[in-house]
mmCIF file of the N, C-alpha and C atoms, coordinates in Angstrom:
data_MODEL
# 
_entry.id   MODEL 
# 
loop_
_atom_site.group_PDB 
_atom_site.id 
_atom_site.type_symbol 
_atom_site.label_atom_id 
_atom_site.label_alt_id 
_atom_site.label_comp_id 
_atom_site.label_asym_id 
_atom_site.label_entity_id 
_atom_site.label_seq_id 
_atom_site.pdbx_PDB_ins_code 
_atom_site.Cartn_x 
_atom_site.Cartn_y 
_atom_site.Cartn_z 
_atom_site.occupancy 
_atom_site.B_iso_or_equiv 
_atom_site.pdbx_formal_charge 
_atom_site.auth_seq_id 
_atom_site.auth_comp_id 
_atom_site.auth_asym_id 
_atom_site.auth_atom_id 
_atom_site.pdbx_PDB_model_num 
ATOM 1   N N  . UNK A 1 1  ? 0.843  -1.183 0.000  1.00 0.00 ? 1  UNK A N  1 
ATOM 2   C CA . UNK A 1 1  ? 0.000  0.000  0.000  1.00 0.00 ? 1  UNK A CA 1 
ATOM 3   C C  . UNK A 1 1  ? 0.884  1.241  0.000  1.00 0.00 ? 1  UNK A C  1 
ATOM 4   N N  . UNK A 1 2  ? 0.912  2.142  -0.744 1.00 0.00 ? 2  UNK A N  1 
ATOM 5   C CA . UNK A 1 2  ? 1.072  3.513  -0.978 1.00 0.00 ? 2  UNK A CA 1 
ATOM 6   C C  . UNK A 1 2  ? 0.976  4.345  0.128  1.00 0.00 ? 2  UNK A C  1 
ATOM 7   N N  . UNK A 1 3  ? 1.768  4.810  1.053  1.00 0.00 ? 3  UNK A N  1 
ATOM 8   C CA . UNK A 1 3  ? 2.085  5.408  2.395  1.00 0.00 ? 3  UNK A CA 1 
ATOM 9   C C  . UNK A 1 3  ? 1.530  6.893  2.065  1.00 0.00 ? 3  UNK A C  1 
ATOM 10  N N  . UNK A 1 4  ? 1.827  7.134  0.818  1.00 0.00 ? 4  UNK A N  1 
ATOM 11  C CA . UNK A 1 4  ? 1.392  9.086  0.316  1.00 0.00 ? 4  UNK A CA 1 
ATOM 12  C C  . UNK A 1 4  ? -0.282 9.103  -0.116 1.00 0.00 ? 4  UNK A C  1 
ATOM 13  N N  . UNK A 1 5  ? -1.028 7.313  -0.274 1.00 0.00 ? 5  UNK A N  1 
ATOM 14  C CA . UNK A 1 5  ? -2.233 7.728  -0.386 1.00 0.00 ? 5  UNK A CA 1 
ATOM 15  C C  . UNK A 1 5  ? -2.952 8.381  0.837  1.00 0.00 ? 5  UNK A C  1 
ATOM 16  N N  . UNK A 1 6  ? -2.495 8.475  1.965  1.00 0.00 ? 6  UNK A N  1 
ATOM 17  C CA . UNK A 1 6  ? -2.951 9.254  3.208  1.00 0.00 ? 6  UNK A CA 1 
ATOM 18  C C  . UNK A 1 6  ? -2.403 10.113 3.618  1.00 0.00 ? 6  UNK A C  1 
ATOM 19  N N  . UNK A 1 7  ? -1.201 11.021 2.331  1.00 0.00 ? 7  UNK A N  1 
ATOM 20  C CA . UNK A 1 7  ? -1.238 12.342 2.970  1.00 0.00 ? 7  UNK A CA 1 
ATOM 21  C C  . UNK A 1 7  ? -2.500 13.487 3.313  1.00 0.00 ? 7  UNK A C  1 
ATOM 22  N N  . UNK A 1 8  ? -2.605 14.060 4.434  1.00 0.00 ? 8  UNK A N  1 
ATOM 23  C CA . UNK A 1 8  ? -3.391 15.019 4.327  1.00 0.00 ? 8  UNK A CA 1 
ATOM 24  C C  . UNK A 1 8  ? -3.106 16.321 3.377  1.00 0.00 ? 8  UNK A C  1 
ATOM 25  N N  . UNK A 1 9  ? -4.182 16.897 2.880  1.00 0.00 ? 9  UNK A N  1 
ATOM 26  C CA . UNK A 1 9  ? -4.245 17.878 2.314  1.00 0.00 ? 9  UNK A CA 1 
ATOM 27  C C  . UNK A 1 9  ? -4.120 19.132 2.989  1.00 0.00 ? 9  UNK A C  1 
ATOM 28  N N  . UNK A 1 10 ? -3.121 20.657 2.526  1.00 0.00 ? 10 UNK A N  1 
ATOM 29  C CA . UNK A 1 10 ? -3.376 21.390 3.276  1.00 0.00 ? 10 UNK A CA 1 
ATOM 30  C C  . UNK A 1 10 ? -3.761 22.278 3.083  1.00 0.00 ? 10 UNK A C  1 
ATOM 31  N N  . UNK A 1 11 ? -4.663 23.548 3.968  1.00 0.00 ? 11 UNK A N  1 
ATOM 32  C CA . UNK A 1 11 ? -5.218 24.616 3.482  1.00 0.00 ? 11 UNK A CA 1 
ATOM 33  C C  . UNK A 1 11 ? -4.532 25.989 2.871  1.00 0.00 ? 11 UNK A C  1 
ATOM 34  N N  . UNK A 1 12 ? -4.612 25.768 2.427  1.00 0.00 ? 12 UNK A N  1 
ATOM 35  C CA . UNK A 1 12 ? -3.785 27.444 1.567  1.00 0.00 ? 12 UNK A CA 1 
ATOM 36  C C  . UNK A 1 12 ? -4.330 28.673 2.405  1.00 0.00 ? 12 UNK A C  1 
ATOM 37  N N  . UNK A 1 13 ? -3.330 29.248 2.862  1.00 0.00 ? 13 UNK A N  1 
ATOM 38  C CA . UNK A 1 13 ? -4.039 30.633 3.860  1.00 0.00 ? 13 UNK A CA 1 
ATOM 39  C C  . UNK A 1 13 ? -2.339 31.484 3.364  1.00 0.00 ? 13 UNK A C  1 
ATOM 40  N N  . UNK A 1 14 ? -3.024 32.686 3.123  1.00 0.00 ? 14 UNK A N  1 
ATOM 41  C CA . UNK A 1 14 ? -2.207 34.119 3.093  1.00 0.00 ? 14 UNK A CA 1 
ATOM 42  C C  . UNK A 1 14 ? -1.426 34.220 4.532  1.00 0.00 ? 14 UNK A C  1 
ATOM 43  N N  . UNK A 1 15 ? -0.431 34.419 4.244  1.00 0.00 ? 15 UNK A N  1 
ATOM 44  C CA . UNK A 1 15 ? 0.594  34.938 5.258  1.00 0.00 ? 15 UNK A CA 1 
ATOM 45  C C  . UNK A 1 15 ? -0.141 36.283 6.451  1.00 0.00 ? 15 UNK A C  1 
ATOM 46  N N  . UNK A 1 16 ? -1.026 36.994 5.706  1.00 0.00 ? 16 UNK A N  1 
ATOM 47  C CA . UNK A 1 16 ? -1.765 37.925 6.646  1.00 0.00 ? 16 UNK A CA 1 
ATOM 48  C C  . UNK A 1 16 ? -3.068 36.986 7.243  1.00 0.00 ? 16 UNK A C  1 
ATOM 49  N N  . UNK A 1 17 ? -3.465 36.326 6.814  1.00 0.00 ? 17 UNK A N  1 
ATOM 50  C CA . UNK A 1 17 ? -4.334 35.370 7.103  1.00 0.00 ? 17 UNK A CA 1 
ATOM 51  C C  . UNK A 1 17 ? -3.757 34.415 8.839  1.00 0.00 ? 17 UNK A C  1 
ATOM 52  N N  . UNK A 1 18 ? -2.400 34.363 8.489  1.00 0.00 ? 18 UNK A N  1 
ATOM 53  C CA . UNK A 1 18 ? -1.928 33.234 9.086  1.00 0.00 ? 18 UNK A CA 1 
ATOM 54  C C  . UNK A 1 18 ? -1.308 34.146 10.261 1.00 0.00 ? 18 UNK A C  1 
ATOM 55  N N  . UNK A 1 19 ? -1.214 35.405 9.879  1.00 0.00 ? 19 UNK A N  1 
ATOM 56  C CA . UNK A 1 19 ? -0.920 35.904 11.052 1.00 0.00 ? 19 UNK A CA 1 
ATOM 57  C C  . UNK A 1 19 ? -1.878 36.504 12.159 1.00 0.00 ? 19 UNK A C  1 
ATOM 58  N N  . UNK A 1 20 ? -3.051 36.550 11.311 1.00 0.00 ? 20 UNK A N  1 
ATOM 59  C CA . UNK A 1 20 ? -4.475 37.278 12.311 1.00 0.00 ? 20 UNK A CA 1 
ATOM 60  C C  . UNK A 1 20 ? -4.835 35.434 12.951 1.00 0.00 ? 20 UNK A C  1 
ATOM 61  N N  . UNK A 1 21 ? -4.475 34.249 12.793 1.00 0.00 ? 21 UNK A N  1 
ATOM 62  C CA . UNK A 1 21 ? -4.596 33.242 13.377 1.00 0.00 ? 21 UNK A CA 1 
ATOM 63  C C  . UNK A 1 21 ? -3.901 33.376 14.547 1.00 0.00 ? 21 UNK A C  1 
ATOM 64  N N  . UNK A 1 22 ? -2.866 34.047 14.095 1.00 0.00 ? 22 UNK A N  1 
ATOM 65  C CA . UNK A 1 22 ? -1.495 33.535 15.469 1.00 0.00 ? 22 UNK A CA 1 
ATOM 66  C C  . UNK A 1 22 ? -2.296 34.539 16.190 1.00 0.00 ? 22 UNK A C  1 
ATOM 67  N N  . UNK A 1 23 ? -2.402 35.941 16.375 1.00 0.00 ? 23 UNK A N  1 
ATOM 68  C CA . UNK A 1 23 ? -3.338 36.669 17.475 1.00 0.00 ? 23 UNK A CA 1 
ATOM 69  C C  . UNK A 1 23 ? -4.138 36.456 17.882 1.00 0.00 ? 23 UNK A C  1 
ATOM 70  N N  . UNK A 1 24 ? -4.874 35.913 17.082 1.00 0.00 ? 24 UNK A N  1 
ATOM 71  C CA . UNK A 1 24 ? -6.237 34.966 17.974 1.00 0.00 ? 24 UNK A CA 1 
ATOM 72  C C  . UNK A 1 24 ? -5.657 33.891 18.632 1.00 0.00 ? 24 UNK A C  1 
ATOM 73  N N  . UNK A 1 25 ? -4.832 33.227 18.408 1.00 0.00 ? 25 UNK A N  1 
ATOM 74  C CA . UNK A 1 25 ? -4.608 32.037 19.252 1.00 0.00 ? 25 UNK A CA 1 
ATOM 75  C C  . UNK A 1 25 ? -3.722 32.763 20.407 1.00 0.00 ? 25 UNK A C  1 
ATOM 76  N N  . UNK A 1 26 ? -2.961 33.934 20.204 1.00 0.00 ? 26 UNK A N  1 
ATOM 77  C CA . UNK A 1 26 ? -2.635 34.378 21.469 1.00 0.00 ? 26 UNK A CA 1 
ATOM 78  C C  . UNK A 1 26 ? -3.304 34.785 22.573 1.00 0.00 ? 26 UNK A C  1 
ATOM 79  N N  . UNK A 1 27 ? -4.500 35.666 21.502 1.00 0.00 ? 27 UNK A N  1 
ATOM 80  C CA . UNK A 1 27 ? -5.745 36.087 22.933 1.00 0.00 ? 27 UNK A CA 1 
ATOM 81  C C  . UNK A 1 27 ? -7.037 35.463 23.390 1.00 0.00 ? 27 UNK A C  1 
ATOM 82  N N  . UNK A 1 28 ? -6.882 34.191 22.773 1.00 0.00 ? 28 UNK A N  1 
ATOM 83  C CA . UNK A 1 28 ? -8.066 32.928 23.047 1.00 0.00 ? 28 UNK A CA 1 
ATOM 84  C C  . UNK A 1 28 ? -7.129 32.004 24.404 1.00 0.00 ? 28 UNK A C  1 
ATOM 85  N N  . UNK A 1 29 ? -5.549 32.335 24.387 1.00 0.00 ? 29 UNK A N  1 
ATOM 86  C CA . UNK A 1 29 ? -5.154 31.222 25.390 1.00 0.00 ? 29 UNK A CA 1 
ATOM 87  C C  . UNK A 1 29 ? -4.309 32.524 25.922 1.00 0.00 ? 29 UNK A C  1 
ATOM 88  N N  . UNK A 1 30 ? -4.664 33.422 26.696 1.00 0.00 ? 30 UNK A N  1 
ATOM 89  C CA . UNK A 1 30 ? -3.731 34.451 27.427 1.00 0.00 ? 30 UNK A CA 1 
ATOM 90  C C  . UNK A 1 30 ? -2.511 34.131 27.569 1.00 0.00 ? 30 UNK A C  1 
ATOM 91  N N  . UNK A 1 31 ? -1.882 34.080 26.336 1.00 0.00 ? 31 UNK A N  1 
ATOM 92  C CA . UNK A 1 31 ? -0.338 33.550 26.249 1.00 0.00 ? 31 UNK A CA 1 
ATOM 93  C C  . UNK A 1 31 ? 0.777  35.052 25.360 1.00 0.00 ? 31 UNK A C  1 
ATOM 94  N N  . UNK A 1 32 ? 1.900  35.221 25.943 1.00 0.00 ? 32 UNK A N  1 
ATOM 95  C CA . UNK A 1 32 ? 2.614  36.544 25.220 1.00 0.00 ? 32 UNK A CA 1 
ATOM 96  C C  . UNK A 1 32 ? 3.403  36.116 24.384 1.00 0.00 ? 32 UNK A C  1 
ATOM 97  N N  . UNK A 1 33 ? 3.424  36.704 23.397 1.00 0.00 ? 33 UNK A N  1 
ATOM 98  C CA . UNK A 1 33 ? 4.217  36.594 22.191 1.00 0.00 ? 33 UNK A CA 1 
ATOM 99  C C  . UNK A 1 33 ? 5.247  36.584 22.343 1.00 0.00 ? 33 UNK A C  1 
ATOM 100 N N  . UNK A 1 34 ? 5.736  35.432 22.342 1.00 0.00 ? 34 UNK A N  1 
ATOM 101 C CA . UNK A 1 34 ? 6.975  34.831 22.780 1.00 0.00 ? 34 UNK A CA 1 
ATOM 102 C C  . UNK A 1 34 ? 7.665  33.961 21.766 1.00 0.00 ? 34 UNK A C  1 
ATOM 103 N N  . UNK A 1 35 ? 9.234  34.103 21.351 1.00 0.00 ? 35 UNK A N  1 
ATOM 104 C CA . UNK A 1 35 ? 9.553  33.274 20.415 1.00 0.00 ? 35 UNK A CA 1 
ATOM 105 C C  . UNK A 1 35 ? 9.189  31.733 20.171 1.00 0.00 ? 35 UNK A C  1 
ATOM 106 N N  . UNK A 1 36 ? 9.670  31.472 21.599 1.00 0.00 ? 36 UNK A N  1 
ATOM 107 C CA . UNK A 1 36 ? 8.968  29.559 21.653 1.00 0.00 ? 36 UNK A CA 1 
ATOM 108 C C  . UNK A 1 36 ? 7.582  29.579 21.503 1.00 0.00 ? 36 UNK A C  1 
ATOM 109 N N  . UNK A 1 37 ? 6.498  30.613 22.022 1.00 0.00 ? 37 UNK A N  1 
ATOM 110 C CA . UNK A 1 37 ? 4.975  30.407 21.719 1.00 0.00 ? 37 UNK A CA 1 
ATOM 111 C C  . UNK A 1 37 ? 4.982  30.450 20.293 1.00 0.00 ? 37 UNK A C  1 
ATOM 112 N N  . UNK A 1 38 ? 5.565  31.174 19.398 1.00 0.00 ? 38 UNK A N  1 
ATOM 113 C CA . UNK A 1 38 ? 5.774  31.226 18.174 1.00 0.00 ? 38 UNK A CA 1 
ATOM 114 C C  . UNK A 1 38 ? 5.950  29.769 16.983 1.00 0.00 ? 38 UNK A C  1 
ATOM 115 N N  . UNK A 1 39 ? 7.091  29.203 17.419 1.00 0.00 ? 39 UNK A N  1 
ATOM 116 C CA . UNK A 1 39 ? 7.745  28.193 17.085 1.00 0.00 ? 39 UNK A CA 1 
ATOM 117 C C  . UNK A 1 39 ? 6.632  27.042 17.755 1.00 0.00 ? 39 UNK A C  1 
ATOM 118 N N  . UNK A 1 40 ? 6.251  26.943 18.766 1.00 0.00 ? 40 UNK A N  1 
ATOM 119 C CA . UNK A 1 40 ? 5.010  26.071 18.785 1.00 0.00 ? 40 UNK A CA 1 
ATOM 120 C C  . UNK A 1 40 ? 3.757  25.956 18.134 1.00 0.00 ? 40 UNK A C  1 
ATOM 121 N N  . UNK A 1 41 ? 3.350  27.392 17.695 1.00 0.00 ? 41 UNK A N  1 
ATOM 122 C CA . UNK A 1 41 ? 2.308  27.221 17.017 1.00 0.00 ? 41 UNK A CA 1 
ATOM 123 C C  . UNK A 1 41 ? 2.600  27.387 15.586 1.00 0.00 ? 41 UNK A C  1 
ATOM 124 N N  . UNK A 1 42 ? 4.003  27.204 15.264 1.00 0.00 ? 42 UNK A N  1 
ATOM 125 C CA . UNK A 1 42 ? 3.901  26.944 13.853 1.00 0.00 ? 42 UNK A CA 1 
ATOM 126 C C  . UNK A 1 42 ? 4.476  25.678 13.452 1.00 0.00 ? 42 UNK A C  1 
ATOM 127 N N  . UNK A 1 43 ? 5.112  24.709 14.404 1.00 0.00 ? 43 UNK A N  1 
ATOM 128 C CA . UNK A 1 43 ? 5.046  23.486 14.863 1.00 0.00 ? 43 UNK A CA 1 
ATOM 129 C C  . UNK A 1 43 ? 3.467  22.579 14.258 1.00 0.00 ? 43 UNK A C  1 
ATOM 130 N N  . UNK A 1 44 ? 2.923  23.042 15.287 1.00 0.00 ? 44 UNK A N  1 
ATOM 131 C CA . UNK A 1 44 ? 1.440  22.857 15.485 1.00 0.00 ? 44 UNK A CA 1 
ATOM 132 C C  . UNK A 1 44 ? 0.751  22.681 14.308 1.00 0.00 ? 44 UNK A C  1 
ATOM 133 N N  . UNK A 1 45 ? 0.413  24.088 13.705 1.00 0.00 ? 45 UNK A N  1 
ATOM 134 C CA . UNK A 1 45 ? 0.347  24.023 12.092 1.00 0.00 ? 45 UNK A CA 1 
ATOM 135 C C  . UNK A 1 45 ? 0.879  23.712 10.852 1.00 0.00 ? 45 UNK A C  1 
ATOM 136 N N  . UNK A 1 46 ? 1.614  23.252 11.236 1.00 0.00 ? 46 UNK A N  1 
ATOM 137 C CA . UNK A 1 46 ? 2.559  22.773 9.893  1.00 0.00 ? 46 UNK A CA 1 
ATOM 138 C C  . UNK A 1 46 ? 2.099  21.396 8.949  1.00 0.00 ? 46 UNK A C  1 
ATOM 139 N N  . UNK A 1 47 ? 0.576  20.814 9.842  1.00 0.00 ? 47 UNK A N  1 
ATOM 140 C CA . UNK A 1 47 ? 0.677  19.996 8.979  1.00 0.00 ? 47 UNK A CA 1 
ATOM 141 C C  . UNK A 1 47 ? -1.033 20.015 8.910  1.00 0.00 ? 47 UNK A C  1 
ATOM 142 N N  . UNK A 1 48 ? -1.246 21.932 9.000  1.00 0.00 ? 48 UNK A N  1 
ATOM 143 C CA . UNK A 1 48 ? -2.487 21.459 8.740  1.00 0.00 ? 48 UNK A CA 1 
ATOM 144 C C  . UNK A 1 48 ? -2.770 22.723 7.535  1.00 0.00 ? 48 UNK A C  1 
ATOM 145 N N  . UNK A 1 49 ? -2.144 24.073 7.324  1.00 0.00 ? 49 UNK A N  1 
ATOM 146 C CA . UNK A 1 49 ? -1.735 24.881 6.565  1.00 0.00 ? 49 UNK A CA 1 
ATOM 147 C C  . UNK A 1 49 ? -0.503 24.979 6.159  1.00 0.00 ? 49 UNK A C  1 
ATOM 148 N N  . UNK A 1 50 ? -0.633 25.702 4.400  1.00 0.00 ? 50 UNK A N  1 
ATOM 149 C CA . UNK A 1 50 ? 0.614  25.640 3.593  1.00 0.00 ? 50 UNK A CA 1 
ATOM 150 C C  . UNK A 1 50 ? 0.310  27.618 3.334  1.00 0.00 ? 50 UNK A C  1 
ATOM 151 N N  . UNK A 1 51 ? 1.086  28.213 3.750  1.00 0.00 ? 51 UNK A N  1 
ATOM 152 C CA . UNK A 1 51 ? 1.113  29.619 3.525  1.00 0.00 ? 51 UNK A CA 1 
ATOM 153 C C  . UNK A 1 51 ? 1.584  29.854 1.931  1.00 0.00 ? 51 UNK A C  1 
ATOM 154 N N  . UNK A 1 52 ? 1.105  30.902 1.532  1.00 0.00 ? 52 UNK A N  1 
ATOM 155 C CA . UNK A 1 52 ? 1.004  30.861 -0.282 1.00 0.00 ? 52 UNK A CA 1 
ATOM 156 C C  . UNK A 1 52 ? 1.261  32.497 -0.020 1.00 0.00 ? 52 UNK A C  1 
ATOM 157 N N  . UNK A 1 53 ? 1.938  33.456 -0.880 1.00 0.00 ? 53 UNK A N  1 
ATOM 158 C CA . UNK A 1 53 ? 1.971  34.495 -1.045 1.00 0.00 ? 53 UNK A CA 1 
ATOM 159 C C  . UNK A 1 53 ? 0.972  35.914 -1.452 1.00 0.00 ? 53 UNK A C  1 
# 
């Protein structure tokens, strides 16, 4: 069986898009913009959005 027939697909979101996400996810979990909060939530997303220009 083909291991890539179950890649997930990912959502295409604008870089301004992806950044009004990261503020909401900062002020939905009272967390400060912090490099590692950063790097976690793009961790996080990485395999569920593909940022497009």
């Amino acid at each position: 069986m083909d291991l890539n027939a179950f890649q997930k697909v990912l959502v295409e979101i604008s870089k301004d898009d992806y950044e009004y996400l990261y503020e909401m996810y900062l002020k939905e979990n009272e967390v400060p913009n912090l490099k590692s909060v950063r790097i976690g939530f793009d961790r996080m997303n990485s395999t569920k959005y593909k940022i497009i220009d």
